[in-house]
C-alpha positions in Angstrom: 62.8 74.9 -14.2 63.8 76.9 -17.2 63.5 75.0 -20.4 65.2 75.8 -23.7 64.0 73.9 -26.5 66.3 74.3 -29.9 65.0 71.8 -33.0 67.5 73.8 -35.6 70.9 71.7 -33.8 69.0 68.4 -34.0 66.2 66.1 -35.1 64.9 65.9 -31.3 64.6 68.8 -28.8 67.4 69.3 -26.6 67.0 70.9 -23.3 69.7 73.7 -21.9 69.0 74.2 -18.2 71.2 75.9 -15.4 72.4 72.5 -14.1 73.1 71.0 -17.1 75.2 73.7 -18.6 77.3 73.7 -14.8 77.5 69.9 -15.6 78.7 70.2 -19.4 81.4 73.0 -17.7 82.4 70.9 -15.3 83.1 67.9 -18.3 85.2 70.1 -20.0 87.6 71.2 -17.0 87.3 75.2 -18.7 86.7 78.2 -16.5 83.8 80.8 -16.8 86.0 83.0 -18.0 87.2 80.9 -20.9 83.3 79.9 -22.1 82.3 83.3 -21.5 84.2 84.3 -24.3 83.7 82.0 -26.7 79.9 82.5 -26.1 80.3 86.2 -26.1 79.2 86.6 -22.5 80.4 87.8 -19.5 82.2 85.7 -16.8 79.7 86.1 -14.1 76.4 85.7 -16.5 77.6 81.9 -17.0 78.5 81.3 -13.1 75.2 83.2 -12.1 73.1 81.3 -14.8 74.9 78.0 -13.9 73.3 78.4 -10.2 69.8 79.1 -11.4 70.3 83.0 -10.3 70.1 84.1 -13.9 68.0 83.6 -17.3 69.7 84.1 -20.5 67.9 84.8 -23.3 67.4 82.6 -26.6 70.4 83.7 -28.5 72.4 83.5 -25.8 71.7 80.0 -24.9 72.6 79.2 -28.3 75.8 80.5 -27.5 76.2 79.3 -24.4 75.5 75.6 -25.8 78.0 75.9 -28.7 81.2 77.1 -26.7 80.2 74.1 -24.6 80.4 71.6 -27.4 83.2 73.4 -28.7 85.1 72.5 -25.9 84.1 68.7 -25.7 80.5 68.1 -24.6 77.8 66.4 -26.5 73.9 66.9 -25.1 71.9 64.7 -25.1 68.2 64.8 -25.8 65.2 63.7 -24.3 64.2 59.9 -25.6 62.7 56.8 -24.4 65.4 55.4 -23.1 65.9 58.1 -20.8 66.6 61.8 -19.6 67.9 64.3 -21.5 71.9 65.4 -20.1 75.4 66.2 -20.9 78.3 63.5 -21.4 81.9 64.3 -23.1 81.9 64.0 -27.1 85.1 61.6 -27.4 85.9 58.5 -25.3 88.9 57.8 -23.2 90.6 55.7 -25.9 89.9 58.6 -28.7 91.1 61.5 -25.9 94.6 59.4 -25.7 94.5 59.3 -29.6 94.2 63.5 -30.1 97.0 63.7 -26.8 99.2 61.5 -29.2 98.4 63.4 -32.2 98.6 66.7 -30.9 101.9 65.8 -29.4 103.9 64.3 -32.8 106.1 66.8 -34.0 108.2 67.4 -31.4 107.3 70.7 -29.6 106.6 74.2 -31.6 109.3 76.7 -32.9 109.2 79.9 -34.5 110.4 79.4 -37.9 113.6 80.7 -39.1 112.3 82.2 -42.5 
């Protein structure tokens, strides 16, 4: 299993492996395509190093990891309460909050100025 230690993001190591990063893409509902390019990588290097068919190097796991919190996920690190994973970064009842906020307003229009 390939092991990616990075003690710069938090106080405790956190752990970036194949299956979680499928598992933080999967929270988010976004494509390969879509993390690809917000971690500067091509479509096919996430889906290949998703299924364990690809190592990505260093930088690019630091990538990788912050297009997936970008998008919504927190990891989680290795403690003694338990494994190390992947979970979403806001709660159903906060989710419903940024819907609502995000739709006040009324919906977008180019201005007229």
């Amino acid at each position: 299993m390939e092991l990616w230690h990075d003690r710069t993001m938090t106080n405790s190591s956190t752990i970036l492996t194949h299956d979680l990063a499928r598992s933080a893409r999967a929270l988010t509902q976004v494509s390969a395509k879509v993390i690809g390019l917000a971690a500067g990588l091509e479509k096919q290097q996430v889906r290949d190093f998703e299924k364990g068919n690809r190592t990505l190097t260093a930088e690019q796991k630091v990538r990788l990891r912050r297009a997936l919190e970008e998008h919504g996920v927190d990891f989680i690190a290795d403690d003694d309460q338990g494994g190390y994973g992947v979970r979403r970064k806001f709660n159903t009842s906060k989710v419903r909050r940024l819907e609502t906020w995000e739709g006040e307003g009324g919906p977008a229009y180019e201005d007229d100025i």
